[in-house]
C-alpha positions in Angstrom: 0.0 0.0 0.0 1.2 3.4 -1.2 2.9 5.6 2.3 0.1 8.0 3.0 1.4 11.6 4.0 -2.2 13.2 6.3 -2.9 16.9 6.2 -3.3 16.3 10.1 -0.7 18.6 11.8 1.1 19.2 8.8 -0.5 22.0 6.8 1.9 25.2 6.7 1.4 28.5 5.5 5.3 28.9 4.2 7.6 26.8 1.8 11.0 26.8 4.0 14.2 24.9 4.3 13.8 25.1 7.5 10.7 22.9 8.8 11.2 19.1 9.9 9.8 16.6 7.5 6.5 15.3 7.7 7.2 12.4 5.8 10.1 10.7 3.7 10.1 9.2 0.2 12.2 7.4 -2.1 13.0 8.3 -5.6 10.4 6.1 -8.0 8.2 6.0 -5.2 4.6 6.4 -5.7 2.6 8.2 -2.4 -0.2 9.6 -1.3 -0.9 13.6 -0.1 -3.7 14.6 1.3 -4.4 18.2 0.9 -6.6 21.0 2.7 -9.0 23.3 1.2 -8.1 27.1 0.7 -9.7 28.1 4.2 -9.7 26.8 7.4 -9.9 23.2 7.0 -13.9 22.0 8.5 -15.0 25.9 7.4 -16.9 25.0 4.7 -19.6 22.9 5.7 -22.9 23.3 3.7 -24.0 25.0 0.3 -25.3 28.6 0.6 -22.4 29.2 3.5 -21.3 32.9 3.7 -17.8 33.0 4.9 -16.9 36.0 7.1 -13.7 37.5 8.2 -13.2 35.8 10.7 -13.3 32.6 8.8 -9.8 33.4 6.8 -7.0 35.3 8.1 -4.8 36.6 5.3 -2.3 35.9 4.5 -2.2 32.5 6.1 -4.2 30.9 3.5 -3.9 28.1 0.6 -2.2 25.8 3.4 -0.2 23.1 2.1 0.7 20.0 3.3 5.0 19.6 4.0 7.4 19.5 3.6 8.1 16.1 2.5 11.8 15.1 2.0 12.7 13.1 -1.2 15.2 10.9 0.1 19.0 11.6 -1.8 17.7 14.6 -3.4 20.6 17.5 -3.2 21.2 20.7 -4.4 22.1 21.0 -8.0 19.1 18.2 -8.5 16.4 18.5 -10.4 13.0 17.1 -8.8 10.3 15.5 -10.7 7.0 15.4 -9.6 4.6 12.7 -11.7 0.9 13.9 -11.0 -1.1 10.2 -11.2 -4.6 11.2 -9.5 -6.4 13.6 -8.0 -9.7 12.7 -5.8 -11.5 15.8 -4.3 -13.8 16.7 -2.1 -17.5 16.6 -2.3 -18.0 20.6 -1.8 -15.4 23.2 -3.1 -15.8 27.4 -2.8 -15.4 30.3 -4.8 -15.6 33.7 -3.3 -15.3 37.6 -3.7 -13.1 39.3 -1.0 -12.1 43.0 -0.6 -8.4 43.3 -0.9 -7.6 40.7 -3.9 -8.5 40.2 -7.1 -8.4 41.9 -10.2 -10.0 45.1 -8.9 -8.7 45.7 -5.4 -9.8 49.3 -4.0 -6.7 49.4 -2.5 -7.4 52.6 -0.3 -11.0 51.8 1.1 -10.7 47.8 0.7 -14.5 47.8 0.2 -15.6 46.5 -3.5 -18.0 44.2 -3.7 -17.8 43.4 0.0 -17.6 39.8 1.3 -19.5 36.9 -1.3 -18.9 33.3 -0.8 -20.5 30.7 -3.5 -20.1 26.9 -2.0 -20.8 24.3 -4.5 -21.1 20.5 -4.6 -18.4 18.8 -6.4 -20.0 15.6 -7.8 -20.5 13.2 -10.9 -17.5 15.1 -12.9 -19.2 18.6 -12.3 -19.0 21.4 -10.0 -22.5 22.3 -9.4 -22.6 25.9 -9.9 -26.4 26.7 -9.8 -29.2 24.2 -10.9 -29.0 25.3 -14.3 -25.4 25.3 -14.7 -23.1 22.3 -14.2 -19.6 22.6 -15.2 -16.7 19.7 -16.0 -14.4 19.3 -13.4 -10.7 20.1 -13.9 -8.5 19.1 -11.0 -5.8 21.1 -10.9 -2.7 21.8 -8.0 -2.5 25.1 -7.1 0.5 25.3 -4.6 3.3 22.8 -5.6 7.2 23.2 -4.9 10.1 23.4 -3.0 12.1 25.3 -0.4 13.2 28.1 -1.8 16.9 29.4 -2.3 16.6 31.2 1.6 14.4 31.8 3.6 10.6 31.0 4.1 8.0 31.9 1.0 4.3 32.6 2.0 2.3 29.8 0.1 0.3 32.5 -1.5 3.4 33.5 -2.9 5.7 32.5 -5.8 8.7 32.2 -7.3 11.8 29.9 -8.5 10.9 27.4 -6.3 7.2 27.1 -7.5 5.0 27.9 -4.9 1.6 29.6 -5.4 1.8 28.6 -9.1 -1.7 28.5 -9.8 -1.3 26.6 -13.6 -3.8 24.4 -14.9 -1.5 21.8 -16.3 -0.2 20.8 -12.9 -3.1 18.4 -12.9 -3.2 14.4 -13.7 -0.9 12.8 -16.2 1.4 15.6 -16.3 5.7 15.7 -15.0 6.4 19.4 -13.2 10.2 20.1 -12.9 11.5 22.0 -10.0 15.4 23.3 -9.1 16.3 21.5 -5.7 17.6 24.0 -3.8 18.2 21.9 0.0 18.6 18.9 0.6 15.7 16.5 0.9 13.8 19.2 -1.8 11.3 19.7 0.9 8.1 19.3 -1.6 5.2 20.5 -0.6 1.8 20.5 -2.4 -1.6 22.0 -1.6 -4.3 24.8 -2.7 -6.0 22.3 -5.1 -9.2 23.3 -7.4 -11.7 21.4 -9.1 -11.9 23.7 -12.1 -10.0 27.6 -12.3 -10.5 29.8 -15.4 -7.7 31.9 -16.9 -6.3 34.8 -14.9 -7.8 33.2 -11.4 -9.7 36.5 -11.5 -11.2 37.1 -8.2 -9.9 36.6 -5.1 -10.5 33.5 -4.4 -10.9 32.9 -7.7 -10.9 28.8 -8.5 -13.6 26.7 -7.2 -11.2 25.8 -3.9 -11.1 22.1 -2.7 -10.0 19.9 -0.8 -7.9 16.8 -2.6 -6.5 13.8 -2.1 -3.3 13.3 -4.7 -1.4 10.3 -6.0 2.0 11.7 -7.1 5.6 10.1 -7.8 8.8 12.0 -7.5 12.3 11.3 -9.1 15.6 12.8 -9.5 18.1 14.0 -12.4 20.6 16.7 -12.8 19.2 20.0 -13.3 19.8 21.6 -16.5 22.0 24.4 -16.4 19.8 27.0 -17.5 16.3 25.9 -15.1 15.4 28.9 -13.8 11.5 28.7 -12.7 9.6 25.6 -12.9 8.6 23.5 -15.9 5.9 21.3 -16.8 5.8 18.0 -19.4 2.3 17.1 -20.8 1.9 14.1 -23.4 1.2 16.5 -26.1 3.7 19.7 -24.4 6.6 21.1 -22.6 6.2 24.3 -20.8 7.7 26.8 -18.6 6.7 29.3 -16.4 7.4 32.9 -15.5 6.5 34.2 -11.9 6.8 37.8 -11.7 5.7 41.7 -11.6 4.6 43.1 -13.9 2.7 40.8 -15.7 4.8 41.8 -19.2 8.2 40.2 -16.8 6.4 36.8 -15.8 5.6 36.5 -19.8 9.2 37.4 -20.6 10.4 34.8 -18.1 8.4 32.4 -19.6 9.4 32.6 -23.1 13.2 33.2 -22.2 13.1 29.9 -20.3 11.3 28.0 -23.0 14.3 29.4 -25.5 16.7 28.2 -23.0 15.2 24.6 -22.8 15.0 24.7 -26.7 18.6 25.7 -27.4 19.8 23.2 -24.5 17.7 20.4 -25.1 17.0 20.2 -28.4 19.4 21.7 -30.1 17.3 24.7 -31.7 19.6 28.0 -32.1 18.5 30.9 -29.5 18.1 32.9 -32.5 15.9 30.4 -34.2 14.3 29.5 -31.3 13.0 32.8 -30.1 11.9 33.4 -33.8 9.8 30.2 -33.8 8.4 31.0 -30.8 6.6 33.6 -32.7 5.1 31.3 -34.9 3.6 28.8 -32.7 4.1 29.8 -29.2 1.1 28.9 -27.5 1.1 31.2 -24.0 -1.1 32.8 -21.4 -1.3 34.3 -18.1 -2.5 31.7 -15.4 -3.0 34.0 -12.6 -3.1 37.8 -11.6 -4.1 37.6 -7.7 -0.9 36.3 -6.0 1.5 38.8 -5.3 3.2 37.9 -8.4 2.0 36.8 -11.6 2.3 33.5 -13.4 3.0 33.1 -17.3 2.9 29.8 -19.1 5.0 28.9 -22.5 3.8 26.2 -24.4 5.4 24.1 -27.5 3.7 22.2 -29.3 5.7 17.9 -29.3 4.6 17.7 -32.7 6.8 20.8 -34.0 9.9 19.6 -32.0 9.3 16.3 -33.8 9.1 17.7 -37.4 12.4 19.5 -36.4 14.3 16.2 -35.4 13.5 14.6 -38.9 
């Protein structure tokens, strides 16, 4: 039976070198991680709830559950996290806070005031209202490791990953992180059932929480990984985690040119021009504190090019 890592007494509201382990794995091993959702965990109890300040303290949300050491993992490594399952919850939330968002009113934090939508999370659909029923599509939203120094909020981002809020972090899909301690200290959490682009609102995904099925393994960073990338059967893709948003798409591409020229051989100069043929790219997220890009290529065109 697959080592079962419990959200009991191990949800934290930082990534950090610094924390003991909550559990240990080996490379090639396949475990389980059971996540929180984005509030306190027990808050959301019944659809038609109205969450009230005192229900979330900022910033101490999207909790995640770490860290969890990856035996023989070492700095210079690069950590690979293979996203099997993800089971969630039976009620997930969406909700409009003053503060965050798209449209903060940074001065008089008022807006729209305080709206909370709780939905069920059944059959494949997140039950939005009872004429509108929409696919589920699991996603991770907080996934990395300890960071360079330091201790990174988890509704943060960065380097490490973090915060990341990317759809493709989901089932079936390889994200690539820089190990910068020992041990990698992965930690995962802040899981949706579906999230649109941009994450607009606040709280912007329908928020859940989610039991995952994930293997990690180890190989030798490339030189050039700089933020965290993603493998998909059909794509490779990096990321760019940054303000302004115009940085975090810079990022983005510039790392996707690196892992072009690097790994496949394509020219910098050919490769950045390509990009501007079939680059396929958007932005993720705007609510964190800083932005998240994604670069996309296409397998098919990296397979015309080889022959």
């Amino acid at each position: 039976m697959s080592q079962r890592v419990s959200k009991a007494g191990n949800i934290k509201y930082a990534l950090s070198g610094n924390e003991a382990f909550v559990a240990s794995v080996d490379p090639g091993e396949t475990f389980v991680v059971e996540c929180a959702i984005n509030a306190n965990d027990g808050t959301i109890r019944h659809v038609g709830q109205q969450l009230t300040p005192a229900d979330v303290t900022l910033p101490f949300v999207n909790g995640a559950t770490g860290p969890i050491e990856v035996r023989g993992a070492k700095k210079g490594d690069m950590l690979k996290l293979d996203i099997i399952h993800m089971e969630l919850d039976t009620l997930g939330f969406t909700a409009l806070w003053p503060g965050i968002g798209m449209f903060p009113d940074w001065a008089r934090q008022k807006e729209y005031g305080h709206h909370t939508r709780v939905m069920e999370v059944k059959d494949g659909f997140v039950h939005w209202s009872d004429k509108l029923k929409l696919p589920v599509r699991p996603m991770i939203g907080v996934a990395g490791v300890a960071p360079v120094h330091g201790a990174v909020l988890t509704v943060d981002n960065g380097a490490h990953g973090g915060n990341l809020d990317v759809q493709e972090i989901t089932s079936g899909n390889t994200v690539m992180f820089r190990v910068n301690h020992d041990g990698a200290h992965l930690f995962l959490g802040d899981c949706h059932a579906i999230q649109g682009d941009g994450e607009a609102n606040g709280m912007g995904a329908t928020e859940i929480a989610a039991t995952l099925t994930v293997r990690v393994s180890l190989a030798p960073a490339p030189a050039r990984l700089g933020h965290p990338r993603i493998e998909t059967p059909t794509h490779i893709c990096t990321l760019g985690c940054a303000r302004p948003l115009e940085d975090a798409m810079r990022i983005a591409f510039q790392e996707m040119i690196y892992w072009l020229e690097d790994e496949y051989g394509i020219p910098a100069t050919e490769g950045y021009m390509l990009l501007g043929q079939i680059a396929e790219a958007r932005c993720t997220q705007v609510v964190n504190p800083k932005y998240t890009y994604i670069c996309k290529v296409d397998k098919g065109v990296l397979a015309a090019l080889k022959g």
